[in-house]
ZATI-983370 format. One record per residue (C-alpha): x negated, y, z. Coordinates in steps of 0.001 Angstrom, whole numbers, padded with zeros to 6 digits, always signed. Layout:
N
XYZ/...
***
This chain:
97
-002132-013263+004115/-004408-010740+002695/-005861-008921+005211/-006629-005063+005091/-009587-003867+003794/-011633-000871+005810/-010631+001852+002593/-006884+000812+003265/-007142+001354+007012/-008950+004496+006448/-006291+005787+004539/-003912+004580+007023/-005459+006590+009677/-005523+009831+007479/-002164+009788+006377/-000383+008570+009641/-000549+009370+013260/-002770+007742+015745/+000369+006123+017416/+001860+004393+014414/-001282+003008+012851/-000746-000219+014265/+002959-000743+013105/+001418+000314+009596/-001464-002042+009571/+001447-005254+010541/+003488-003441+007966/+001261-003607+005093/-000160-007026+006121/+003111-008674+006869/+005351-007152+003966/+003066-006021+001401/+000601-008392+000160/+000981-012025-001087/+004102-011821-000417/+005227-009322-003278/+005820-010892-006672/+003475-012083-008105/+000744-011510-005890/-001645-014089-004949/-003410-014790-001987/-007175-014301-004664/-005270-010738-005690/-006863-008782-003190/-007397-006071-005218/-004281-005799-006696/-002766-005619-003231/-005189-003144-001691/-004257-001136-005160/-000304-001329-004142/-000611-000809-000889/-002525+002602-001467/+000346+003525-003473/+002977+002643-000634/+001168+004982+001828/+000574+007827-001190/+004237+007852-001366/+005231+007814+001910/+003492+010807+002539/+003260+010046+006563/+006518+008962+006678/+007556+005187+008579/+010620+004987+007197/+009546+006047+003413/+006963+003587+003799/+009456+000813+004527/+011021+002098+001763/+008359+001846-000715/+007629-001914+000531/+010881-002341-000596/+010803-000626-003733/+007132-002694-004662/+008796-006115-003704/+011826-004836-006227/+009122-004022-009086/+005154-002816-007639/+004650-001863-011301/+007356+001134-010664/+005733+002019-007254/+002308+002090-009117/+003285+004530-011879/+004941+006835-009523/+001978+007071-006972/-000202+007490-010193/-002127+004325-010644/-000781+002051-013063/-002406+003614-015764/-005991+003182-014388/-006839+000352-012017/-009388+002183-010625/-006964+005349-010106/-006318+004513-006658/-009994+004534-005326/-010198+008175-006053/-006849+008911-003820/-008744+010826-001249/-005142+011365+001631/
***
């Protein structure tokens, strides 16, 4: 399991509501990590990159996000381009939610 780094729970607590930042955190860490294709364990970057892009598209949202994990174990490259980071791998560190 990769576990969450403190920009991802930041952005966690900006974009969702105090009472569902728990069930987001065991979202993210249970259903989008090294469990998506090809996603190692040693890709902890990669998965801190997707998972800003699940919460940038969910915009708040519980059941978009669910949606987006789903869409990102489908293809995360999709998920990436839409949320606007899979041109620049550094795109997602300027996200400011």
């Amino acid at each position: 399991m990769i576990e969450l780094s403190r920009p991802t729970r930041k952005r966690i607590q900006t974009v969702f509501p105090q009472n569902q930042w728990s069930t987001v955190e065991d979202l993210l860490e249970s259903r989008c990590g090294d469990n998506l294709p090809f996603v190692e364990p040693s890709h902890a970057r990669l998965a801190e990159r997707i998972r800003f892009a699940v919460l940038k598209l969910s915009q708040g949202d519980l059941a978009e996000l669910q949606r987006q994990i789903e869409e990102a174990h489908v293809d995360w490259r999709d998920v990436l381009m839409v949320a606007g980071f899979g041109s620049d791998s550094s795109a997602h560190r300027r996200w400011k939610p």
